[in-house]
Residue, then its C-alpha position, 0 to 999 in steps of 0.5 A: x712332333x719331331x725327331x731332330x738328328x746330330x752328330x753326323x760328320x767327315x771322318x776316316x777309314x776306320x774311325x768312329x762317330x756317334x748320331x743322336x736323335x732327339x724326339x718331342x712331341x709323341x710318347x717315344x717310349x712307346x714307340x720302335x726307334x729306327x736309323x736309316x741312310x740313304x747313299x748318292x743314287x741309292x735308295x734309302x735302307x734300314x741300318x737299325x731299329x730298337x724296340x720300345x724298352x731296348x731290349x731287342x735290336x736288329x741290323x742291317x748285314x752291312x752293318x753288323x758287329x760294327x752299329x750299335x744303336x741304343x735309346x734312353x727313354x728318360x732322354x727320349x733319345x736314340x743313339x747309333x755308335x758306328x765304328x770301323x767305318x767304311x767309305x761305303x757308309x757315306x750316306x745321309x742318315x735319318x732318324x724314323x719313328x713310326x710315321x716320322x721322319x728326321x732330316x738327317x745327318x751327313x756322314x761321310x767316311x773318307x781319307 
């Protein structure tokens, strides 16, 4: 039973990148997907989560107009398209599941 997340990365103001998360072991399609991160002296927040079928999302303030996260029930995958980004969105990201915690991905958002 995992979630294992990729994709993350350095890039520059402005720019885009897109995490996936991969999970086994449980029956994904069942289950609300969400992404947060967790910058250097910060606490960890919510950035985004997704209902079973994808049908309804919900973001962080922050990141709002500029996130978007998905999933693919077929793949038991969960997406997260992040553009325009800030230096203020360097963080670790992490894939959650109810219960289940990914390692995380580095993104770093800087010039």
């Amino acid at each position: 039973v995992q979630v294992v997340e990729s994709g993350g990365g350095l890039v520059q103001p402005g720019g885009s990148l897109r995490l996936s998360c991969a999970a086994s072991g449980f029956t994904f399609w069942r289950h609300i997907m969400s992404w947060y991160r967790q910058a250097p002296g910060r606490e960890r927040e919510l950035v985004a989560a997704i209902g079973s079928t994808g049908d309804s999302t919900n973001y962080a303030d922050s990141v709002k107009g500029r996130f978007t996260i998905s999933r693919d029930n077929a793949k038991n995958t969960v997406y997260l398209q992040m553009n325009s980004l800030k230096p203020e969105d360097t963080a670790v990201y992490y894939c959650r599941a109810p219960g289940l915690w990914g390692q995380g991905t580095q993104v770093t958002v800087s010039s």
